[in-house]
C-alpha positions in Angstrom: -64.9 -50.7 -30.2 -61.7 -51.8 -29.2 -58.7 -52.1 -31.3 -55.8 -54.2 -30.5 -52.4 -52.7 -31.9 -50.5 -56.0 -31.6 -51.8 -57.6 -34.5 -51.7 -54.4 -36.7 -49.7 -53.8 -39.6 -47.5 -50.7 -39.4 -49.4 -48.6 -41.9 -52.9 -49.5 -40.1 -51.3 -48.4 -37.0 -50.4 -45.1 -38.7 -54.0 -44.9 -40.2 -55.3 -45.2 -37.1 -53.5 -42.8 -35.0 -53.4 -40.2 -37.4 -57.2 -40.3 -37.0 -57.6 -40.6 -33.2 -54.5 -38.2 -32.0 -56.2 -35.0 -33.6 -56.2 -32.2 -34.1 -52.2 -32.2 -34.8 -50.7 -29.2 -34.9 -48.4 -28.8 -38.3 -45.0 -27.8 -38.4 -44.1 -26.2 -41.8 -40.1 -26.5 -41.9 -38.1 -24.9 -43.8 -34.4 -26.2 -43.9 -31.3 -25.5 -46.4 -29.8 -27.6 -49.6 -26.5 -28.5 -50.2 -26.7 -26.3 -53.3 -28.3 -23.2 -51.1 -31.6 -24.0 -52.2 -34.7 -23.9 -49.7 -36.5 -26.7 -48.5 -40.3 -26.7 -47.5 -42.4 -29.4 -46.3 -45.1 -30.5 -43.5 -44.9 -32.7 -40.5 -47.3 -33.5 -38.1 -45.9 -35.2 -35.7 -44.9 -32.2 -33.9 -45.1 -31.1 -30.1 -43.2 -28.9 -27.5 -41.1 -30.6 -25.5 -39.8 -28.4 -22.9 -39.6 -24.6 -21.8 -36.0 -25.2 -20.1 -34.6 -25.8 -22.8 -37.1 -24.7 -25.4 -37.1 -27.7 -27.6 -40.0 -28.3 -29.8 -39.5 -32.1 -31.4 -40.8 -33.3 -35.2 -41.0 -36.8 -36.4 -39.6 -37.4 -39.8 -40.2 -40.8 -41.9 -38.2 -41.6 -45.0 -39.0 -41.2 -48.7 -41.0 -43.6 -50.4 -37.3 -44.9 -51.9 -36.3 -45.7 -48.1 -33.7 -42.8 -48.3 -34.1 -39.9 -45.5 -35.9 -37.2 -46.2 -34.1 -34.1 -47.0 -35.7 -32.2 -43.9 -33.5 -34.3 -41.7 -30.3 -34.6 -43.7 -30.4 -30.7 -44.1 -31.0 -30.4 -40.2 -28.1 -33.0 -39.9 -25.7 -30.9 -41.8 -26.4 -27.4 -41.5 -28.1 -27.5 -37.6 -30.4 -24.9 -38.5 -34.1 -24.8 -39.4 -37.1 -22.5 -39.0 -40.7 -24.3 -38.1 -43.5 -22.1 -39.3 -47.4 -22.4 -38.4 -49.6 -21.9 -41.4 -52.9 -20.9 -41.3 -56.1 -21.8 -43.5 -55.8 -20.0 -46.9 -52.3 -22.1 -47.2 -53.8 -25.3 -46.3 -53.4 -25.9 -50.4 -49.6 -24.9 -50.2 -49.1 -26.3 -47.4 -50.5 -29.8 -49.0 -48.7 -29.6 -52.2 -45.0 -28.9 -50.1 -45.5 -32.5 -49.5 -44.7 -33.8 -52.1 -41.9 -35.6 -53.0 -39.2 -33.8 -55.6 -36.3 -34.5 -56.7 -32.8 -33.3 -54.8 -32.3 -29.9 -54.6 -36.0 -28.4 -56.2 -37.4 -26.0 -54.1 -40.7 -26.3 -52.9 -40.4 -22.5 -51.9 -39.7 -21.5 -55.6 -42.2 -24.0 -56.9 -44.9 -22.9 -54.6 -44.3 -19.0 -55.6 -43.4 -18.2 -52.1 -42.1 -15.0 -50.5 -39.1 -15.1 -47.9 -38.0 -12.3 -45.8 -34.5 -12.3 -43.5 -35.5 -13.5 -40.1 -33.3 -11.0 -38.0 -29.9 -12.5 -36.6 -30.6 -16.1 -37.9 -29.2 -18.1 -40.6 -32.6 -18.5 -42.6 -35.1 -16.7 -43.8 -38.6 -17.6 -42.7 -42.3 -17.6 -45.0 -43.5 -14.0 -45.3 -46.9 -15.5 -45.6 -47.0 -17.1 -42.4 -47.9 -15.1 -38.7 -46.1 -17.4 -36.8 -42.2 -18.9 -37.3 -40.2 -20.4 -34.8 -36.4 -19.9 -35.4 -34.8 -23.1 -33.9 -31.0 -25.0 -33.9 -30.6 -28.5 -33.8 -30.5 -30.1 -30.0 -30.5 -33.7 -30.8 -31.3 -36.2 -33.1 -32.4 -39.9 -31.9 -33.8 -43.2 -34.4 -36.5 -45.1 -33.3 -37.8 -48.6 -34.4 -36.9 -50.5 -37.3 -38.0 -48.5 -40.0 -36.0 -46.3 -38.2 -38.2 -42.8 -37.3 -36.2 -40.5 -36.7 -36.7 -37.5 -33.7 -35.5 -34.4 -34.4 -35.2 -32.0 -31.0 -34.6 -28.6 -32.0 -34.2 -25.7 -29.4 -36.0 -22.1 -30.3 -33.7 -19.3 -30.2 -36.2 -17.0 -31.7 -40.0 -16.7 -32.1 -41.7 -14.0 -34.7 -45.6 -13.3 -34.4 -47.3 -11.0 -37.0 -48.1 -7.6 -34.9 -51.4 -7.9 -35.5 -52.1 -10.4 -34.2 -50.5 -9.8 -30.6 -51.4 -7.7 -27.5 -50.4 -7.2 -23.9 -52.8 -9.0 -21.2 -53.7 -7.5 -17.5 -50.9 -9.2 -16.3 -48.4 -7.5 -18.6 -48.0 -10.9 -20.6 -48.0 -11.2 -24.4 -51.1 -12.8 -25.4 -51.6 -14.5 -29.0 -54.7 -14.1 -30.9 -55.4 -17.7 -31.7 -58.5 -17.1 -33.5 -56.6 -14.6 -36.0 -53.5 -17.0 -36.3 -56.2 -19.6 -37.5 -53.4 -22.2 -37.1 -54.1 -25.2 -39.2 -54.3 -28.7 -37.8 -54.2 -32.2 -39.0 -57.0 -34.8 -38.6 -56.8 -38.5 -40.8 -57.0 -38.8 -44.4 -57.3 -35.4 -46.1 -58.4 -33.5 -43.6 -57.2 -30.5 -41.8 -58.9 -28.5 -38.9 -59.0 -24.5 -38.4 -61.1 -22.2 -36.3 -63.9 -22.2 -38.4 -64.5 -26.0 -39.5 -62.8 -28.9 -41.4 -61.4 -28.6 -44.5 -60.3 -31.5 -46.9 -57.1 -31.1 -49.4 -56.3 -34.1 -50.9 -52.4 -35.1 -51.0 -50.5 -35.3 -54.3 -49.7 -38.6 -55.5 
């Protein structure tokens, strides 16, 4: 089959690549409020960029309303945020952070989440999660009409669980991928891990 995008409406484009460009990683960010509050929610559309810098990029839409998300306006203002990689028994948490709530709710309060300092940084990161990726805003850019908007943030700190870390032959950290268990996003419901799919609805 071949699909020709020309013809496509924006949503059946999104439909359709968020089914064919899988597995996605998912990058949990947690940003800061106005009011001081902590922000939590999933994004997708999420890659490394470059080593030199290291910039890691996310994606971010708007709200349903057409206003920006407050991922990006918290970026925007406060320049920090902290990206973390979730694993599979938070796929439901993870999930329900999607949602949308109102200005200044926490999703890390309303999800009965732990945070713990993350040494010489601004924000605290998920004590839940194995991986978090301290990072500062690098640069913002808008793309297409909708607009999208690009957020390039550059790590200035990276914490792995101990346990889940050891030194190669070559004197190298080395990740233990299967014990990370890293989820990733396939279309529709569906998220990927090391041992199969899994589907979590999304909330309405």
């Amino acid at each position: 089959m071949l699909i020709e995008f020309e013809a496509l409406s924006s949503a059946n484009i999104y439909h359709l690549m968020t089914q064919s460009l899988i597995p996605r990683p998912v990058a949990w960010v947690l940003t800061e409020n106005e009011d001081k509050s902590l922000n939590l929610a999933p994004f997708s559309y999420f890659t490394a960029v470059s080593s030199n810098p290291p910039l890691i990029m996310i994606s971010v839409g708007k709200k349903p309303s057409g206003e920006f998300k407050d991922t990006r306006v918290n970026i925007e203002r406060a320049k920090h945020f902290v990206i973390h990689i979730a694993h599979r028994e938070l796929a439901s948490v993870v999930t329900e952070t999607s949602r949308t709530l109102p200005l200044g709710e926490s999703e890390v309060i309303r999800s009965g989440l732990d945070v713990t300092p993350f040494d010489n940084f601004p924000l605290p990161r998920l004590d839940a999660c194995r991986i978090a990726m301290a990072c500062e805003l690098y640069e913002v850019k808008e793309i297409g009409p909708a607009p999208q908007t690009l957020i390039f943030g550059e790590i200035k700190a990276l914490h792995i669980d101990d346990q889940f870390v050891a030194t190669d032959a070559q004197g190298r950290l080395k990740i233990d991928a299967g014990g990370i268990d890293p989820l990733g996003r396939l279309g529709a419901s569906e998220y990927s891990t090391q041992g199969g799919i899994i589907t979590i609805p999304r909330p309405e």
